[in-house]
N, C-alpha and C positions, 0 to 999 in steps of 0.2 A: 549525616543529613544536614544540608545548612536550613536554617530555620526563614521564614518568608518576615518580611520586614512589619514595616505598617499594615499591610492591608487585612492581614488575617485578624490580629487585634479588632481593628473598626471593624469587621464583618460581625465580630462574635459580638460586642458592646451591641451592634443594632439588630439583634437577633437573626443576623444571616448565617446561611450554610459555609462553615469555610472549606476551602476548596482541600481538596490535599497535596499538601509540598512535597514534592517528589525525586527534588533535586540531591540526587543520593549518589555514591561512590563506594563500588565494590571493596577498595580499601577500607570504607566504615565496616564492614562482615566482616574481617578477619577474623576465624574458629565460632563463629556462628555458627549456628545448626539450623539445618530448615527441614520439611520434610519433602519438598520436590526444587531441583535445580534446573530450569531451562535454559538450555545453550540454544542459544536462536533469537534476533528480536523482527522476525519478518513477520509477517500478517498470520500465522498458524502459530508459532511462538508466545507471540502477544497472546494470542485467542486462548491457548495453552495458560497461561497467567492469568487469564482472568476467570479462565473455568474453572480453575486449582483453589486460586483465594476465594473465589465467591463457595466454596465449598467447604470452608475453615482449614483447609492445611496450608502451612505456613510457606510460602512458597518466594523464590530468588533467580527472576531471570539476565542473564548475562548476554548481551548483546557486542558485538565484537567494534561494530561501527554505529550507526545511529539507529534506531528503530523506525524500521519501515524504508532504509536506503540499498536494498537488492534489488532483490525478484519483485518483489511489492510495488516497489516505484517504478520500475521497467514493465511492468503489466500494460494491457489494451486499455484499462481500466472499464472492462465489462463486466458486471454480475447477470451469467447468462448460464443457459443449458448448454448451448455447444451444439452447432448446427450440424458441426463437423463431426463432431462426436455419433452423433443418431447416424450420420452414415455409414460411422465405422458400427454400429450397432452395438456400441455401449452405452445401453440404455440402464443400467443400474445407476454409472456415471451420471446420464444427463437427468434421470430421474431425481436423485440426489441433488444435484445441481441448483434442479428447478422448486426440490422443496427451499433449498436454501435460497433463492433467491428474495423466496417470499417474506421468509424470515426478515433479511434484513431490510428489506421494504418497510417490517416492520418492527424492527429493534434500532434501526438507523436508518430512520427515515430523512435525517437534515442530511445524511452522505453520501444516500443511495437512492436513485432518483428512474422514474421510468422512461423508457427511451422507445421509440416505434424505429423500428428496421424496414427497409424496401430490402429483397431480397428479386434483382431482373433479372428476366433472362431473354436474353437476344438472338434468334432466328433458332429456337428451340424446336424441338422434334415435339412429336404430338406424346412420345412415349415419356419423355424428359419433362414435358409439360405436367403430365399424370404422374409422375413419380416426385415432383414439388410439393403438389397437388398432396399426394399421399404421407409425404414427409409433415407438413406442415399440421396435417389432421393428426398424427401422430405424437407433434410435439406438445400438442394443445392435450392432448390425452394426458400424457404424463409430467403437464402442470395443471392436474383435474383440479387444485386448487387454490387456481392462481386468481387474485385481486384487477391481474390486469385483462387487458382486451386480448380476445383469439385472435387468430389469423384470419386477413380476407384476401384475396386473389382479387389483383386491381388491373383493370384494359389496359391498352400504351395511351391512351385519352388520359388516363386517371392518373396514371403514373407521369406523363409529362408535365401534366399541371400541380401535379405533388414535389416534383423533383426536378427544375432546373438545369442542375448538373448533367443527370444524364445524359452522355450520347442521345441523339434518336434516333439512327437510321440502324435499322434491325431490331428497332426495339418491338417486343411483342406485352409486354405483360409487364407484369410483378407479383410475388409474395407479399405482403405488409404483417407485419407479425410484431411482440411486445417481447422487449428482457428489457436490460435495466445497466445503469453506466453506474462508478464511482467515480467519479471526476478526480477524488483526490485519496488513493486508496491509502496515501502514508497518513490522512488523519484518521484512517478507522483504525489504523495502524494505534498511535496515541491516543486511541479510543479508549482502545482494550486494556492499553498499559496503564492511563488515568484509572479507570475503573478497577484494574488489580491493584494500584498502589491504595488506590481507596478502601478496600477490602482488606489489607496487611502485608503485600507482598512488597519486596522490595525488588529494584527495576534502575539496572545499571547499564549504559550504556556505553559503550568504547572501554570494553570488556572482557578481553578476550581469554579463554578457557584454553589453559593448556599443557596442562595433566588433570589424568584421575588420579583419585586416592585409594586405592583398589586392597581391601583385604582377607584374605580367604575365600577369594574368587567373590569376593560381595563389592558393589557399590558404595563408597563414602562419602566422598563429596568430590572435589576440585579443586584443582589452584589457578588462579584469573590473575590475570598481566592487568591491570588498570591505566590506561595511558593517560588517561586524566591528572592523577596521583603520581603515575610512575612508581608506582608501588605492587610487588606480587604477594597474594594471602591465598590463604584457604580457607575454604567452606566449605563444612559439611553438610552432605544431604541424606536422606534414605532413597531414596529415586533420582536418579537425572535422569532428562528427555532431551535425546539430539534433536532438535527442530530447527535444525541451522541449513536446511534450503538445498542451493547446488554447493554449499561445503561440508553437503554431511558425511562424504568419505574422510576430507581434509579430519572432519572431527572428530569422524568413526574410528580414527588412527592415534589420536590424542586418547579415546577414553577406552579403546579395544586394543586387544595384543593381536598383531598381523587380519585385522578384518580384509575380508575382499570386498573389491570394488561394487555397489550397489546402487550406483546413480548415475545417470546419464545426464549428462548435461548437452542442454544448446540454447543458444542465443538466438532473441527476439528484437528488433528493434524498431522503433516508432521517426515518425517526420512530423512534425507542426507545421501546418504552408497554409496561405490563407484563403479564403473564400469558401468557409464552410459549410455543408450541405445543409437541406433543410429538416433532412432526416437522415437518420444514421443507417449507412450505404453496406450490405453486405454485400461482396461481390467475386465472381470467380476471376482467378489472376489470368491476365490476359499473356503471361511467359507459360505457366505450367499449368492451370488449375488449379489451384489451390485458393481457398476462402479468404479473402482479403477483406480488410474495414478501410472504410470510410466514414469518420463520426465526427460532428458537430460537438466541440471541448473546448471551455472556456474562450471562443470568440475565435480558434482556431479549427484549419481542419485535422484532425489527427488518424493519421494513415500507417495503417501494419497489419500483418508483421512478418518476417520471417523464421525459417527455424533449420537453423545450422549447428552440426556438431559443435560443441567448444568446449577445450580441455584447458584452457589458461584459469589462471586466477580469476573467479567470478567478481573480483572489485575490482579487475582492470577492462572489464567489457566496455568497449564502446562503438559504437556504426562507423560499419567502412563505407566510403562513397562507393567501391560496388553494389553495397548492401540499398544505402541509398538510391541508386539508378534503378536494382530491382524493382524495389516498390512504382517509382515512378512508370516502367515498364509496365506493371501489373495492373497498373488501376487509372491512368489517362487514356488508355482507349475505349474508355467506360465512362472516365468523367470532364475529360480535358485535361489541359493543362495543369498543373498544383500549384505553377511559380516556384517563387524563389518559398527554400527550406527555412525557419526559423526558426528553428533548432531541433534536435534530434536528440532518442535516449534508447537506452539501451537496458537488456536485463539478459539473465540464465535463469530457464528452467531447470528444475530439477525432477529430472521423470524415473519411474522406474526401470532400472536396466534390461533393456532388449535389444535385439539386435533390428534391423532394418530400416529402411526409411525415415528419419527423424520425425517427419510429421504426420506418421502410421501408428507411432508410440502411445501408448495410452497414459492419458492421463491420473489415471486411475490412482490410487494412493495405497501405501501399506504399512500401519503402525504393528510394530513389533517387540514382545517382551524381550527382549535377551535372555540368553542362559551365560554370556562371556565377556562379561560381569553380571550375575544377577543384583537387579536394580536398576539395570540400563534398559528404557523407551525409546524405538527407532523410530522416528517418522522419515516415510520415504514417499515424496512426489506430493502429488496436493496442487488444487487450481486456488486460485481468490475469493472464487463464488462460492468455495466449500469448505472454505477455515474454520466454522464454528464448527459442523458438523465432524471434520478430522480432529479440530481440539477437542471436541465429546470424547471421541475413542478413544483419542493418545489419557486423557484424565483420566475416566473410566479403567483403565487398565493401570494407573500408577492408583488407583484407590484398592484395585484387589491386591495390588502389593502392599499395599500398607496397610488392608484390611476396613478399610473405609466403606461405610455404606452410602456416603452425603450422594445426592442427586444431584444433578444437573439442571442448573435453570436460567441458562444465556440465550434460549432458544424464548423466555418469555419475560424476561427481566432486558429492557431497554437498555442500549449504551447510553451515557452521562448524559449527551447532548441532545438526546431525543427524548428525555423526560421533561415532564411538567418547567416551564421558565417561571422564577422569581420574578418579584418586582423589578421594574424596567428603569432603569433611569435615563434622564432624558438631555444625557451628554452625546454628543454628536450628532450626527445628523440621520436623517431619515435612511440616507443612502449609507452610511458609513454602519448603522447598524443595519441594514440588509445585507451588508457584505461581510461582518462578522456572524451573521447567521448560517450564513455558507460554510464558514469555517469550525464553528463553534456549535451551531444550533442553539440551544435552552442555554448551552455555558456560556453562551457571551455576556450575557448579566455579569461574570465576575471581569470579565474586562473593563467595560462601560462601570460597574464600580470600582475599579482601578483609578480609571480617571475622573468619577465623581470625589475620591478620596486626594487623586492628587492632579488637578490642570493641567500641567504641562505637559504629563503623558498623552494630552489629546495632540499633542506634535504629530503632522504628518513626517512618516519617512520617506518619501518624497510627493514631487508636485503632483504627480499625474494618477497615484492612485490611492487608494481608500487606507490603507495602512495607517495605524499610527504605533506612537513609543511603546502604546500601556499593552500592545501584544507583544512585544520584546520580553518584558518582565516577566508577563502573564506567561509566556514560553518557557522564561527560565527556571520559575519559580514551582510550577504546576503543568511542565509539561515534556523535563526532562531535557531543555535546550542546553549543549553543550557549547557548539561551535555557530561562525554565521553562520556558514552553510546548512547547517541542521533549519534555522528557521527560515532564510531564502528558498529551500528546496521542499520541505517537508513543513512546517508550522505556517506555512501563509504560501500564497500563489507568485510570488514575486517571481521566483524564477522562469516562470509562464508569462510574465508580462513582455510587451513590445522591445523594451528596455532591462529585463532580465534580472531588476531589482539593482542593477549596478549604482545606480543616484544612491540608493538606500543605506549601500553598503555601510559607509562611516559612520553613518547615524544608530545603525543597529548596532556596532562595534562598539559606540561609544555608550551605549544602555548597557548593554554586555560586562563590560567593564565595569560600571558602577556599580552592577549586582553581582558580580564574580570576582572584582578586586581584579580583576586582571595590570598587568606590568605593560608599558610600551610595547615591546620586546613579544608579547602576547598579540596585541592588537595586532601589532604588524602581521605576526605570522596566519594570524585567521582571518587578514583581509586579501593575504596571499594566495592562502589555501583556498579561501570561494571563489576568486576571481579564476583560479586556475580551471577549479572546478566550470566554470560557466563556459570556460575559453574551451575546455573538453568537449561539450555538447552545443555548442556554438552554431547555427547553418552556413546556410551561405552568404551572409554579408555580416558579421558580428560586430556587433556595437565595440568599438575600442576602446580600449580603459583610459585614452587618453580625450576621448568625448565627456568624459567626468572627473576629471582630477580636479577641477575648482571644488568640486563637492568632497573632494575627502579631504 
């Protein structure tokens, strides 16, 4: 583990909390022993890590690429019950769903924010009216104990003057109903992992697992490829838990002898175009039917999604311009035009294996003891809305193997950044810390003490937005940042920006570097690697790298 420079010193000297350094390498574990190993760092993974250490067992999750860079960051970014869901009349699902949304309403309340949905409908039958109508009083039921507003049924008056966007000709009505967005699901993601490193766990990322250690048909630990290091070790465990998403077959294969296939994978993907609604649009697809969004996200509108078989490598998924054209099909004869794309993302579900229709598949989830290796935790399928709750079970069941009674308390013990904030200090500006609030909540205090300890970190990384150096650090140091890409995409919103954080690039590389010692030869190849990255999910008119070369 590299150890944090200056800051942590001055924290403790002035009786502050120091944060915990988290900047760790699977390589450091070689023939360590832990008592649970999680192969997974997506949002159930993490949630997995943080349920395991806040319960005293020593726990080592390995993560293959960044934490929170799959299924997590390809989500709608809804914490919702699932509208769709109640009509397939999986109502244990949406019930669950809806407890947990409240949860994190109220455990991550800086992340997770309430959102009102119009739900129209356009030259509706009288029985399709009633059966909204019914739906609706239904979903409110089985959030008996929700904090937020019920459902009202609103005229085409009410709905006009509420909603803009909409078409109006056949417009009759609307639903108005309450769930809930995560705008940035990869920082609940770092939520979890902060709060398990804080608790004792160790949390390695670009990590990949790739044998078990298997003896007398029992679970021992694993041996992890660390690309970081370049270096392969082992480490033992009493438990490992596959929570590794749509490659839990790929993983199932690494730590089982000939498992069969148990997960279905399909592809979801999103569009950013601008002129976003004023309320977050649920709407039927105007190609086939099916439930389409329309939501109001970080100053864009963010539209999806689809759901198509996919059998490729889940880190090579990206939106085809068919896929593209679908959405646009589906939802402008409902809201108009979208304009031009400004950028597009993509993810894989990972559902439980069934056969028929992709988007008949339930989402439903199944954590499973194994007997083939006993020791081994499956987790199969799982939504965003419902990570803590699948983290309970997957723990809960690696505590009866290890004979553990500790409880469970992520359901009332607050993520890092939704507890009480320290003293404030009064670096930057008024707006510069609202927008690390966004990111940070209660934790932004150790930033803004970053840069109370050292000025120059108050450097913007670039002109146009709120950003400066002392989150670079504050990434690297306490939040697991490996590469740019890690904090452009997932540690700050830059890759959401107009400009896609490209100004920033050099300036975050060259922080990077101070704190990692990185080599030329380093720099280069991870100002390569993000731009590449950017160039992948790029819209229709992508900013050229040669619009910023005076800046790098």
């Amino acid at each position: 583990m590299r150890a944090s420079r200056a800051f942590a010193p001055a924290l403790v000297a002035r009786g502050l909390p120091d944060p915990p350094t988290i900047h760790m390498r699977a390589a450091d574990l070689h023939r360590q022993s832990f008592d649970v190993l999680v192969v997974g760092g997506g949002i159930i993974g993490c949630g997995v890590a943080r349920d395991a250490a806040s319960r005293g067992l020593r726990v080592a999750i390995f993560e293959q690429d960044d934490f929170g860079s799959g299924t997590s960051a390809g989500s709608t970014r809804l914490i919702h019950g699932g509208l769709r869901y109640l009509e397939m009349l999986d109502l244990p699902l949406v019930r669950l769903d809806l407890r947990e949304r409240e949860t994190l309403l109220r455990i991550a309340r800086h992340l997770v924010k309430p959102l009102r949905f119009l739900l129209p409908f356009y030259d509706a039958s009288s029985f399709a009216r009633l059966k909204m109508r019914a739906g609706m009083w239904l979903y409110d039921a089985l959030s008996y104990d929700r904090t937020l507003d019920g459902h009202r049924m609103l005229s085409a008056d009410a709905v006009r003057a509420a909603e803009p966007r909409l078409v109006r000709a056949g417009l009759q009505g609307a639903a108005s109903y309450s769930d809930a967005q995560a705008a940035m699901p990869e920082r609940l993601c770092i939520e979890n992992i902060v709060d398990a490193a804080d608790a004792g766990a160790a949390v390695c990322n670009y990590s990949r697992v790739v044998a078990a250690v298997v003896t007398d048909g029992r679970m021992r630990g694993v041996r992890v490829q660390d690309a970081i290091a370049q270096r392969e070790v082992e480490v033992s465990g009493r438990v490992v838990v596959n929570a590794s998403g749509p490659w839990f077959d790929r993983t199932a294969g690494v730590l089982q002898q000939s498992p069969r296939p148990r997960v279905r994978t399909t592809r979801g993907i999103h569009i950013a175009c601008d002129n976003p609604p004023a309320n977050a649009l649920a709407l039927p697809s105007a190609v086939d039917g099916r439930l389409m969004f329309v939501i109001p996200w970080l100053g864009h509108a963010w539209v999806g999604t689809t759901d198509i078989d996919y059998n490729d490598d889940p880190g090579d998924v990206a939106a085809t311009p068919a896929e593209v054209e679908y959405l646009r099909r589906s939802v402008e004869p409902l809201v108009g035009s979208l304009g031009d794309v400004f950028f597009t993302n993509a993810g894989v579900r990972a559902l439980v294996r069934r056969n028929g229709d992709a988007s008949a598949v339930t989402r439903s989830h199944r954590v499973i003891a194994e007997q083939n290796p006993v020791g081994l935790v499956s987790i199969i399928g799982g939504k965003l809305t419902g990570y803590r709750a699948i983290a309970e079970e997957a723990t809960q069941r690696v505590c009866r193997l290890l004979d553990v009674p500790a409880r469970c308390t992520t359901a009332t013990t607050s993520l890092p950044g939704a507890r009480p904030e320290g003293r404030l200090p009064a670096e930057l500006n008024e707006s510069q810390r609202a927008h690390l609030a966004t990111l940070y909540g209660s934790r932004r205090t150790e930033v803004l003490h970053l840069v109370e300890e050292r000025p120059e970190l108050a450097q913007l990384l670039m002109d146009d937005e709120p950003d400066v150096a002392a989150q670079v650090v504050h990434a690297v140091r306490h939040e697991a940042c490996e590469r740019v890409a890690d904090f452009v995409f997932r540690r700050s919103q830059l890759a959401f920006t107009p400009h896609r954080g490209r100004p920033a690039l050099a300036r975050i590389a060259a922080v990077m570097r101070e704190e990692l010692g990185w080599s030329d030869q380093r720099v280069a190849e991870e100002l390569t690697r993000c731009r590449s990255l950017l160039l992948r999910t790029d819209g229709d008119h992508p900013v050229t790298l040669d619009s910023f070369a005076n800046l790098d």
